[in-house]
C-alpha positions in Angstrom: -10.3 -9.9 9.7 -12.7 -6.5 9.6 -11.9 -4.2 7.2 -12.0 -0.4 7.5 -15.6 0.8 7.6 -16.8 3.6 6.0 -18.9 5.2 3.1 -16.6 4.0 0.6 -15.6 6.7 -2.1 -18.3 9.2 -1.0 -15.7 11.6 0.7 -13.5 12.2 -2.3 -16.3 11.9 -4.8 -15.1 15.1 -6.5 -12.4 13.0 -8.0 -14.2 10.9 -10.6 -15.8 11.8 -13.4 -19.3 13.4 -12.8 -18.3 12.7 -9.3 -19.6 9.3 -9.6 -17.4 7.2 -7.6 -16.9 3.8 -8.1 -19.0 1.5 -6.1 -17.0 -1.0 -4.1 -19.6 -3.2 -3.7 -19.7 -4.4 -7.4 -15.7 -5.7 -6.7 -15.6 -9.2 -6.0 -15.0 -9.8 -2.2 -12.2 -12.1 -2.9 -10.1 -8.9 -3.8 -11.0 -8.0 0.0 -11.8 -4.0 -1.3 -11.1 -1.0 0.9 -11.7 2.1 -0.7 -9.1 4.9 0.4 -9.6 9.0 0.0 -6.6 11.0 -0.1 -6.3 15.1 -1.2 -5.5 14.6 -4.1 -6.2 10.6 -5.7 -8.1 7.8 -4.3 -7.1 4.2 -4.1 -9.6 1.4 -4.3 -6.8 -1.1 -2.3 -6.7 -5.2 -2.1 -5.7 -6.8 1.2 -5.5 -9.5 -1.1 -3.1 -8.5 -3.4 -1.4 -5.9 -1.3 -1.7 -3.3 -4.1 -4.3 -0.8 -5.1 -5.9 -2.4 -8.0 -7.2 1.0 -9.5 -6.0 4.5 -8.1 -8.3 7.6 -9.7 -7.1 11.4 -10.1 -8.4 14.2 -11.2 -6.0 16.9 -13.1 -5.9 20.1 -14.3 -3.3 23.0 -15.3 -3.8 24.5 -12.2 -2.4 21.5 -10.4 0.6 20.5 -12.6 1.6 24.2 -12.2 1.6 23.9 -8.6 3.1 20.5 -8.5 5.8 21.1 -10.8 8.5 22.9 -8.0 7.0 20.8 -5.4 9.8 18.1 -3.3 9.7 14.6 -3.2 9.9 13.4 0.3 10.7 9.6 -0.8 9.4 8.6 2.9 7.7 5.3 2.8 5.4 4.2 4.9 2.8 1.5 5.7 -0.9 2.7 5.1 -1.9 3.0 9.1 -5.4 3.2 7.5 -5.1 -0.5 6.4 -4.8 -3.4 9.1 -1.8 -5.4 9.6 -2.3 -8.4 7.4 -3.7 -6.7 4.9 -1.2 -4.1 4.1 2.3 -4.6 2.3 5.4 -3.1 4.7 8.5 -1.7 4.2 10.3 -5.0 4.4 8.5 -6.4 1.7 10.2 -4.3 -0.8 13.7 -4.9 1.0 15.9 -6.8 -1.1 13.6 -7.5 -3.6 15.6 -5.6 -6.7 12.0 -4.3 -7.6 10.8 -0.4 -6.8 8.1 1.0 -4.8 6.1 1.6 -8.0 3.6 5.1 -7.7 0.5 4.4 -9.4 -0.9 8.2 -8.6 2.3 10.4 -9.1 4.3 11.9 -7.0 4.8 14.2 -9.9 0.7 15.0 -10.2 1.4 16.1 -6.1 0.7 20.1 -5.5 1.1 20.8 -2.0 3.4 19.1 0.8 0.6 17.0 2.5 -0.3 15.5 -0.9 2.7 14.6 -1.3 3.9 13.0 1.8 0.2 10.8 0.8 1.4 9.6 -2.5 4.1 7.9 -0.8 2.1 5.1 1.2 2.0 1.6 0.5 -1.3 1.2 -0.5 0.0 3.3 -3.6 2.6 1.1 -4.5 3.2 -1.9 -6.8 6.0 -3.8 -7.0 7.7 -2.3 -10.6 10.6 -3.2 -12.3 13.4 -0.7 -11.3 13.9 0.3 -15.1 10.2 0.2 -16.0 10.1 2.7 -13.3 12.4 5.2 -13.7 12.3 5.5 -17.7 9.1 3.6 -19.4 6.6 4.6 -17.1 8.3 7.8 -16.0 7.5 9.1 -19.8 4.3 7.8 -19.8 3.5 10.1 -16.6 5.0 12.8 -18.1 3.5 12.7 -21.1 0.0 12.7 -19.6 1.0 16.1 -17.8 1.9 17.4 -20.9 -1.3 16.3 -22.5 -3.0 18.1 -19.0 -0.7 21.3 -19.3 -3.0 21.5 -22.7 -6.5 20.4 -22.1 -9.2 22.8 -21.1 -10.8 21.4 -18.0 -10.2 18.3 -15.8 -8.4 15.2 -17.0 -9.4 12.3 -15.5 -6.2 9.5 -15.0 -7.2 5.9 -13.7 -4.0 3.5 -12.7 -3.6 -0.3 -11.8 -2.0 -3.4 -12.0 -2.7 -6.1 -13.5 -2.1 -9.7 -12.2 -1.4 -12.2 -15.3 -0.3 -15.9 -14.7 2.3 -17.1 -13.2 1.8 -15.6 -10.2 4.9 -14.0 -8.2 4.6 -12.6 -4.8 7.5 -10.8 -2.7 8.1 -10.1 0.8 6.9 -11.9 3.8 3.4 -10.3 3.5 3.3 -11.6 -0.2 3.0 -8.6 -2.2 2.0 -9.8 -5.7 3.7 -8.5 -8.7 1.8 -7.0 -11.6 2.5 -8.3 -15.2 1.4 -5.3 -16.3 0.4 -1.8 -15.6 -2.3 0.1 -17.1 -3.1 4.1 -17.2 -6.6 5.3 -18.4 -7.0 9.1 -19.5 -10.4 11.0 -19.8 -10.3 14.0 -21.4 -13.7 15.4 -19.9 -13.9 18.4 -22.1 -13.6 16.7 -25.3 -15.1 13.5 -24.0 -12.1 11.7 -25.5 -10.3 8.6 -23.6 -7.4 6.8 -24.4 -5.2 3.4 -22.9 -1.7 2.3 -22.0 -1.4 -1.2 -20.8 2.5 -1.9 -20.5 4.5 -5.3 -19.0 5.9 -4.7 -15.9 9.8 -5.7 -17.6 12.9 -3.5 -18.7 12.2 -3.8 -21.9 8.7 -2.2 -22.1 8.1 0.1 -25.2 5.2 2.4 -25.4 2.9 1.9 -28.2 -0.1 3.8 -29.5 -2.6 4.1 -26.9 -6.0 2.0 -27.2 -9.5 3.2 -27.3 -11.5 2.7 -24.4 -13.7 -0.6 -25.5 -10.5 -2.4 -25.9 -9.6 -1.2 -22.4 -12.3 -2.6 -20.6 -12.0 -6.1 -23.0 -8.2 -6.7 -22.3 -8.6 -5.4 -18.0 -12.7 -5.9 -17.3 -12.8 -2.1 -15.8 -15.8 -0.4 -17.1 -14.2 3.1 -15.1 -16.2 5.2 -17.4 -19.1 3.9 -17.0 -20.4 7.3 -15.9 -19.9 9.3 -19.3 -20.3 5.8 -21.4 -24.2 5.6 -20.7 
């Protein structure tokens, strides 16, 4: 099946750091890549997995401001941009007990069209309800908090990740992350810091991990633009 041509990450380059986007070429094929520009994140999505495996954002105070009285349209939706096949559906997640997990906020949204964005499938994992709504809710806040403070951009990477046993859901075969991940750059004070949580009810947020034992416990080098 063809994917969706393009130029990879080069429209939306402004939202990685040093606007140095990732190159989708250096992902292994098997993932089947597509790399997918929205306003306000960008999504390097599996037709494999039926997840984004990493979705990248760039944050400031303006943006929280404006995001903060924005409405949540909760209207789900297939990504029309991915083909059939490739793409997890709305009946995937029916009956499954788990949530349509955002990876880039809703809550990081500023304006209506970004909004409506954030609510595709190819932003979604399949989360534990709980994990959801409480563990990784704070988590999300907090990193607004932290961007409420900083002086410039804050750079926010999120993903799954896909430990053994693997468990799939929906006819499509969405797979279930283990765990999540979020990965802050702070590019002012050229400081980064790590969450990896499980994907389970009883998640508890620990102190965050420097950036080498990021990349050792997922593989993602995502800084490799300021770690020269």
């Amino acid at each position: 099946m063809a994917l969706p041509s393009g130029r990879g990450f080069n429209s939306c380059a402004s939202l990685f750091p040093q606007k140095t986007p990732l190159n989708v070429a250096s992902v292994s094929a098997d993932w089947k890549p597509i790399a997918l520009c929205s306003n306000q994140f960008a999504v390097l999505y599996s037709g494999l997995s039926k997840t984004p495996l990493v979705t990248f954002e760039r944050l400031n105070r303006a943006q929280i401001a404006d995001a903060k009285d924005e409405q949540r349209t909760d209207q789900f939706f297939p990504d029309p941009r991915v083909p059939r096949g490739l793409r997890a559906e709305l009946e995937d997640y029916r009956g499954s007990g788990l949530d349509r997990g955002h990876l880039a906020p809703a809550g990081d949204q500023p304006d209506p069209e970004s909004m409506a964005q954030s609510f595709a499938l190819s932003n979604m994992v399949p989360q534990d309800q709980t994990n959801n709504r409480k563990i990784w809710s704070k988590v999300e806040g907090d990193v607004r908090k932290f961007v409420r403070r900083a002086k410039g951009d804050v750079y926010v990477f999120s993903g799954p990740i896909f430990n053994a046993p693997r468990r799939t859901i929906g006819p499509n075969r969405v797979w279930v992350p283990s765990h999540l991940f979020k990965l802050v750059y702070d590019e002012s004070s050229g400081r980064s810091w790590a969450y990896i949580l499980p994907n389970t009810a009883d998640a508890r947020i620990e102190a965050p991990m420097d950036y080498e034992s990021f990349v050792k416990a997922t593989g993602w080098n995502l800084l490799s633009a300021v770690h020269q």
